[in-house]
C-alpha positions, 0 to 999 in steps of 0.5 A: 555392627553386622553385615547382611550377605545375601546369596543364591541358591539356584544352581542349573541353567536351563540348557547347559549342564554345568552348574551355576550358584555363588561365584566363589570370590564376589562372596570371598574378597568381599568377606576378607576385607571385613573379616579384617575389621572383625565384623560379624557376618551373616548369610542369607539365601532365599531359600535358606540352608546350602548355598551352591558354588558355580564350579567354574568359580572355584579357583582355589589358586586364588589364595583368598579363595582357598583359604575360607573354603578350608576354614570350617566356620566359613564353610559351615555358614555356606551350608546353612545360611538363614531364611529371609524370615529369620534375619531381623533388618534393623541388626544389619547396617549394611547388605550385600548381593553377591553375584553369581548367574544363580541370582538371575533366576531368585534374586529379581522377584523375592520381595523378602530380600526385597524388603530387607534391603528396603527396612536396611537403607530406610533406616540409613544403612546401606545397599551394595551388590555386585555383578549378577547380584545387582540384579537384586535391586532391579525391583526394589521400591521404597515406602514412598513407592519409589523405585531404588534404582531410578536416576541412581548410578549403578553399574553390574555385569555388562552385556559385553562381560555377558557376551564374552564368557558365552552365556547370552543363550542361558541367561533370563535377561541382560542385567545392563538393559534391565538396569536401563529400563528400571531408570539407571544411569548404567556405567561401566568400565571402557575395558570387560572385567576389569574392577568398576565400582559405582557408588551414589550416595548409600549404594555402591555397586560393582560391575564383576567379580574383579569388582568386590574386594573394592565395594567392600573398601568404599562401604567400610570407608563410608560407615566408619571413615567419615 
């Protein structure tokens, strides 16, 4: 079984000058649990090759965190992570969407990753995001011309989360209203950044970075545990 996860590669905002890309740890905590269960991962990014890591999220007292970015195979697959049209969906079980504010701005309107994500759960696999990188199901449409995410519970980063970190003036929308209009039943946590997870039936999502340790737990329990 292979995992498919996808992140971005846009790394400026439009007015600060600080850096955005991969939030560190959706992509760490994530792999971790995985690692564990020796499944093989593969990153995709749309553009292919290096994935930029938003600076702020480099906390390397985080000790998951510190770990793989010593780790020389680990970094290697950041550096070069495949083009959309390199990965082959019907490999993959499952695709995950990490966050990070880069995903704002390439993951909504890339119908490869699109469409990967479709051809995997068309084919019984499963669809996970989290926080930012749920933005990446906003557009999906199944072969029946279905939207995704339309009456589905889904949860990602909060207008509040968004408010409280101060970066409601960069930022192209707000996920949780974009998740509204498309048809989502939105939930979240009574308190920001705590862990959330959502899941309706091969779709789990999680709201924040806090989140991702606990999407990749509920997606290895539902492939393997029932």
């Amino acid at each position: 079984m292979k995992v498919l996860i996808v992140c971005t590669n846009h790394e400026t905002y439009p007015a600060k000058t600080s850096k955005t890309g991969l939030w560190l740890n959706e992509l760490t905590h994530f792999y971790d649990v995985l690692a564990k269960r020796r499944i093989i991962m593969d990153f995709v990014s749309p553009l292919g090759g290096a994935i930029p890591v938003d600076e702020r999220s480099l906390d390397l007292k985080d000790e998951c965190n510190a770990r793989y970015w010593e780790e020389t195979s680990f970094r290697e697959k950041l550096q070069n992570s495949f083009k959309p049209s390199d990965v082959v969906p019907n490999d993959y079980r499952l695709i995950y969407f990490a966050g990070g504010h880069g995903a704002m701005w390439d993951f909504p309107e890339n119908t490869e990753l699109q469409n990967l994500a479709k051809a995997i759960y068309e084919k019984n696999g499963m669809v996970t995001a989290i926080a930012h990188g749920v933005c990446a199901l906003l557009n999906i449409r199944l072969s029946d011309g279905t939207s995704l995410i339309r009456d589905k519970y889904v949860t990602g980063y909060s207008n509040v989360e968004e408010a409280l970190v101060s970066f409601v003036s960069e930022v192209p929308f707000y996920l949780e209203d974009k998740l509204k209009e498309r048809g989502a039943h939105y939930t979240k946590a009574m308190i920001p950044f705590v862990e959330f997870i959502e899941m309706d039936e091969r779709l789990i999502t999680g709201q924040n970075s806090h989140s991702a340790r606990k999407v990749a737990t509920k997606a290895m329990e539902e492939l393997f545990e029932k």
